[in-house]
N, C-alpha and C positions, 0 to 999 in steps of 0.2 A: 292573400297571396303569401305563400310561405318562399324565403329568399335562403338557398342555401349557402352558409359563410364558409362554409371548409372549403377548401380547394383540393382539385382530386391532386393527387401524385404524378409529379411529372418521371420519366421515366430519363433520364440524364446518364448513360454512363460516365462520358466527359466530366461531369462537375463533380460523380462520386471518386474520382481515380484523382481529379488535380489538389481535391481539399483533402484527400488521403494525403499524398505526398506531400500538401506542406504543413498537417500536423505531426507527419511522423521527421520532416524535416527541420522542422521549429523543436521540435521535442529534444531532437538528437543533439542538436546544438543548447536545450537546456540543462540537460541530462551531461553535456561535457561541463557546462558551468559549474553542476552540482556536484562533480566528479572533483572537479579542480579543488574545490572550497571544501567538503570531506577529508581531501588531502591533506589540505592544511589546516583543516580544524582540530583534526583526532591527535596530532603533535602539539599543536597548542596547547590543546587540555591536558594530555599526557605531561609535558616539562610541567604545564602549571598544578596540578595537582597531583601528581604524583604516582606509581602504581598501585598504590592502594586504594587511592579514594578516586581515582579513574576507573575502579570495580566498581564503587558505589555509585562512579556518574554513569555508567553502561546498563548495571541495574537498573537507576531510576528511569533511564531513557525505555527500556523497554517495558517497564511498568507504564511508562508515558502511551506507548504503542497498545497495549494490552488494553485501559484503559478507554482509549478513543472507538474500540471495536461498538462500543456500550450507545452509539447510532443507531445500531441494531438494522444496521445495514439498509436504511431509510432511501442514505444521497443514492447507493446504487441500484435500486429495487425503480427508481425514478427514470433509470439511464432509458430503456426501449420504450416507458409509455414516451417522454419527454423528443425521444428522436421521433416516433412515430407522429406526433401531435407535430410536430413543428414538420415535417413532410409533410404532413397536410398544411399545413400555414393555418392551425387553430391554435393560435397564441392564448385565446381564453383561458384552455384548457392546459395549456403550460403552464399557465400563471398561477391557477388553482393547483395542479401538483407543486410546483415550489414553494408556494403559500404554506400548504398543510405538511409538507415535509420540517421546512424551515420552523414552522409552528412547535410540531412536535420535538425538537432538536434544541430548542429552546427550554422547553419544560425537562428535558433530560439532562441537560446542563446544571440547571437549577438542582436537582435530583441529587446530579454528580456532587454537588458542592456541599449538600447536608450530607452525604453517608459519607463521602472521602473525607470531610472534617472529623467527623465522629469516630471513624478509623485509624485514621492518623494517631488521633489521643487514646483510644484506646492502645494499639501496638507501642507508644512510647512507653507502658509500662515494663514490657514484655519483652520487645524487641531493640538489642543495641543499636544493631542498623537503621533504625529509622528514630531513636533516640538521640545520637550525636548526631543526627544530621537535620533532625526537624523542620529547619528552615527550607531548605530544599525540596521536603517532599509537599510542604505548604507550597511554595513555586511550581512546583508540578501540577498538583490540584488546581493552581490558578489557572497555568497554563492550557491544560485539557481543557478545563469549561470556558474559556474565552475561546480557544480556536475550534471547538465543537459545530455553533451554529454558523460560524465565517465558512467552514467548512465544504458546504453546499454547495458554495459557489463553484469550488472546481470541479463537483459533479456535473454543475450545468453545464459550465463550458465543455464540459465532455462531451454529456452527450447533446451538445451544439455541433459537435464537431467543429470545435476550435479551442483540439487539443494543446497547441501552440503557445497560447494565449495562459492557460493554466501554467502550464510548464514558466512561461517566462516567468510568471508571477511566483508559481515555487522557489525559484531562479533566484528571484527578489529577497524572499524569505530567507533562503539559504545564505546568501549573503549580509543582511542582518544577521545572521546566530554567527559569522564569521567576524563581523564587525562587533557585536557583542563579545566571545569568547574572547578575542585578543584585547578587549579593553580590560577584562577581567584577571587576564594575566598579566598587562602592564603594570596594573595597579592592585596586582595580590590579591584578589579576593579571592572570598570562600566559594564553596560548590555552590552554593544557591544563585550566585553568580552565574555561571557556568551554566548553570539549570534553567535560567531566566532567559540568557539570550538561544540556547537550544530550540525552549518551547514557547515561549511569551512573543518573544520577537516576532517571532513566523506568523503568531496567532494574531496579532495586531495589524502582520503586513496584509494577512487574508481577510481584515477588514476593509482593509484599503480599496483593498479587487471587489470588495463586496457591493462596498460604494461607487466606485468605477461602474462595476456592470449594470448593477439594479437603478441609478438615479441620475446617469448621465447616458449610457451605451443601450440599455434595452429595459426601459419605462414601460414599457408594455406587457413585462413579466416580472416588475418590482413586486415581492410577496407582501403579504399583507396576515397580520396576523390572525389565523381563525383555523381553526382545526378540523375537519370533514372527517366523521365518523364510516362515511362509505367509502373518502378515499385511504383512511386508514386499514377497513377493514381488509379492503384490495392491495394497498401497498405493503403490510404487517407481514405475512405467512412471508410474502417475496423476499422483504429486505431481511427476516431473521434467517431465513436460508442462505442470502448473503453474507450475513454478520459471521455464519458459521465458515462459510468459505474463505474469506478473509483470517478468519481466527487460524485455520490453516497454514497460510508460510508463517504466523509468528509461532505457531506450535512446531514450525520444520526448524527454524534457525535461531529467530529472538528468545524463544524460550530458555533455549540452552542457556544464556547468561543466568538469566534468574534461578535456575536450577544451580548451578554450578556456584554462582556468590553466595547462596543459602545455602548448600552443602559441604563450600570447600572453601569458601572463602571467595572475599572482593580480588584477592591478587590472584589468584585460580581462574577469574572471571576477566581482566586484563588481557590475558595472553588469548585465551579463545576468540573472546569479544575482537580484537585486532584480525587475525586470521579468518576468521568468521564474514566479518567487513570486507577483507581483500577478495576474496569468493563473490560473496552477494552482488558487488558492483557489477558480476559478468550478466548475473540474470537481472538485473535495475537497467541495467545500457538495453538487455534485450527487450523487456518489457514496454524502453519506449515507442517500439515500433508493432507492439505487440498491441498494445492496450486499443490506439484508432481506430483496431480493426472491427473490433467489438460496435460501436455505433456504425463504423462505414456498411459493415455487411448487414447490422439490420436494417440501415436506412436503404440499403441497394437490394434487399430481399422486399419489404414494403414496396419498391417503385419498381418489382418486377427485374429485378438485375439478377438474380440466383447465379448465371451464367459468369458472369464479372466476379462474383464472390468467391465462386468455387476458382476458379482461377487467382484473386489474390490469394488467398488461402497457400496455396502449391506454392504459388512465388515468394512466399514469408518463410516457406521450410526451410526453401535454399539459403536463404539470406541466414535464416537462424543460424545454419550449419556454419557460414562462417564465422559472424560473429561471436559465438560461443566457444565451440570447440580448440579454435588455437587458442587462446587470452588463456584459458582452461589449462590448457598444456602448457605453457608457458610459466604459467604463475604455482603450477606442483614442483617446476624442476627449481625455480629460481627465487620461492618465497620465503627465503631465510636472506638471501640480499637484499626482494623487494620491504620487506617489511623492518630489514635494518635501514636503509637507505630511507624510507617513511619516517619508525617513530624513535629509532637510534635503541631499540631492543634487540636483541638476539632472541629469536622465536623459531627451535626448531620441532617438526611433526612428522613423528613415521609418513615414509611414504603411502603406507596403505592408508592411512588416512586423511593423506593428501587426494589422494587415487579417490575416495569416498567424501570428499567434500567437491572437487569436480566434478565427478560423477550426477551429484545433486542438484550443482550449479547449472549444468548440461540441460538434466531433467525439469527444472524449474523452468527456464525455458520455452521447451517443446509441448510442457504439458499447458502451460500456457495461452500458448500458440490454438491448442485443441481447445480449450477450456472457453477461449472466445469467439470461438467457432458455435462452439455448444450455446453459448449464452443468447447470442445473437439469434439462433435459430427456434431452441425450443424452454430457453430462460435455465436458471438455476435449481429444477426440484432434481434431478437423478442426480446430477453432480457433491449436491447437500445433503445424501443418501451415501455416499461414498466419502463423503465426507466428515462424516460423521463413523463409520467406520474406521476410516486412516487415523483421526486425533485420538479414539477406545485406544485402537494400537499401537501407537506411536508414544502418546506420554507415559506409560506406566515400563514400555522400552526401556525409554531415555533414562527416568530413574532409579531403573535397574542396573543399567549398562554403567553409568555413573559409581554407582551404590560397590558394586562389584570390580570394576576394571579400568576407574577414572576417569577422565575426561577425553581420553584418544577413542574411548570407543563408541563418544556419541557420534560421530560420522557417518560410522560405517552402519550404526542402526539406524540412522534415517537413510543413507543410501537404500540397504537391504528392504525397506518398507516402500520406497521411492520406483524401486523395479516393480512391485507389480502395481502402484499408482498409476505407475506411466500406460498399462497394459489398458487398466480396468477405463479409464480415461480415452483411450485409442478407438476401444470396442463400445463407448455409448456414443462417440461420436457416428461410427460408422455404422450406429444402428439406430437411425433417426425413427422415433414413434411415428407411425402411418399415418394417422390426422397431420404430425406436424410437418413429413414430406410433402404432403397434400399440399400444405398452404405454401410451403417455400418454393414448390414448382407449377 
């Protein structure tokens, strides 16, 4: 007698629409946590080290980001089997994707640790910047491979849909590298300092969560280390399509730092780096109500809800439109008070490139918005085909535009690339592949 364990899909709008609104509710109040403590971090470091070697902390932070992409886009390639399996309530099959995700994340870590060691010492020959500051960027290297396999975790929670939960714990994190960075300025220390409570702290607290979830909250999908060659071979193509998508906003915004403190200098890279941040926060705040959406709509597509989807969907534009667009305007007319009033600089920027850093912040947003629409529906290949295109164009842009015309006019070359992203983005969502209309209706 064969006993079947899956359970079908039950079909709930009610439970998709209330555990929507209280991850994007939990988020939004984590998201102001992490707003607050930003605030007060990026003045801290600034008084404590100074505008010079605040270029070298901004660098190394987005070396930090750059770095972490090296997943290869594993935790989020997991997100729609993971919501899919647990809508059915086959937890086995959970437990095996996080197993061999987590497995593999682990051996990449390891990976990390022998070539960024062997890097480091080779570029101290070479390279000033990473000569006087060698400790630091040894902290950095720590830091990526500790919070690499912790990592996971808040993909799970993701796509648990209990985005909430992540966030707090981000929350947590954030608040260590704030409690870190002000111990480091009370007591004078150097940037590795600085460097330690940015990235170590957070990594250590996403251990925390790690052991929370997997050995007191959900034993049931505690991984186990072993690595599945089939589910690799199935998750690989997915997540390095992700990894490229990802690589994406740090090519739209984080890049610029490193571009800029190896061209022009660490105090070149200060003043961007500051304006850059004031910007980003407007699509970071959007993102948190952006991102649920991505598991909600494929777990309400799976249980037959298409109907609910396509309806959130339309009700996120509106919302988008507020939240973005005023803050947007707002912060072009008044960011020589907002950003004195912040880190006690005078930072002033042509308006057209104020006009072009909104513009971007707008667009990051909205393309967003579509992009987890898209995810949900028929995964990441035509978007990582586009994507792949945007970064050819985009970086040899930047250090042209740089090369030639200084740092006011990387804006307006990611704007001018960003219009027709937004277009080419618009037109694959509204041109869902026939097989994949099929299955979502």
């Amino acid at each position: 007698m064969v006993v079947n364990l899956v359970k079908p899909i039950p079909n709930n709008k009610a439970r998709h629409g209330v555990r929507l609104l209280v991850n994007v509710a939990g988020a939004f109040g984590a998201r102001g946590i992490n707003l607050v403590i930003a605030f007060l971090t990026v003045p801290l470091a600034l008084a404590g080290l100074g505008a010079h070697d605040y270029g070298i902390f901004a660098v190394i932070l987005s070396a930090a980001t750059f770095i972490a992409y090296a997943d290869f886009g594993m935790g989020l390639a997991m997100v729609n089997p993971i919501a899919t399996s647990e809508a059915r309530g086959d937890h086995a099959e959970t437990r095996r994707l996080i197993s061999d995700t987590w497995s593999l994340l682990l051996c990449i870590a390891a990976v990390i640790f022998v070539v960024g060691a062997v890097t480091i010492g080779a570029f101290v020959l070479t390279e000033t910047l990473i000569a006087d500051n060698i400790l630091a960027w040894l902290v950095l290297l720590a830091g990526v491979v500790i919070g690499l396999p912790a990592a996971i975790t808040q993909r799970v929670l993701f796509a648990l849909q209990r985005s909430y939960e992540a966030n707090l714990w981000m929350s947590a994190g954030r608040v260590a590298s704030l409690g870190g960075v002000y111990a480091a300025y009370q007591l004078h220390l150097g940037l590795w300092a600085y460097v330690f409570a940015m990235l170590c702290l957070p990594a250590l607290v996403g251990w925390l969560n790690t052991a929370r979830l997997f050995r007191y909250n959900r034993r049931d999908i505690s991984p186990t280390f072993c690595v599945s060659a089939a589910t690799m071979r199935r998750l690989m193509p997915e997540g390095l399509r992700y990894t490229i998508l990802q690589i994406g906003p740090y090519i739209e915004t984080g890049f610029d730092v490193v571009l800029i403190g190896s061209m022009l200098g660490p105090s070149q890279a200060t003043s961007y780096d500051l304006i850059t941040r004031a910007f980003n926060y407007i699509p970071a705040l959007a993102s948190v109500g952006v991102m649920p959406l991505w598991p909600a709509i494929a777990g309400a597509i799976a249980s037959g809800n298409a109907q609910w989807a396509e309806k959130i969907r339309l009700l996120s534009s509106v919302a988008l439109l507020v939240v973005t667009i005023i803050p947007t305007i707002l912060l072009a007319i008044f960011h020589t008070q907002v950003l004195h009033l912040w880190t006690g600089l005078e930072i002033v920027f042509p308006m057209l490139s104020l006009a072009a850093f909104g513009f971007v912040a707008v667009s990051i947003s909205f393309i967003g918005l579509r992009q987890s629409s898209i995810l949900a529906t028929e995964g990441p290949k035509r978007l990582f085909y586009l994507q792949i295109v945007f970064i050819a164009v985009l970086i040899p842009s930047k250090i042209a535009s740089i090369w030639l015309f200084g740092i006011f006019a990387l804006p307006l070359v990611t704007a001018f690339v960003y219009f027709f992203r937004y277009f080419a983005v618009f037109y694959i969502e509204k041109n869902v592949p026939h097989h994949v209309r099929e299955q979502v209706l």
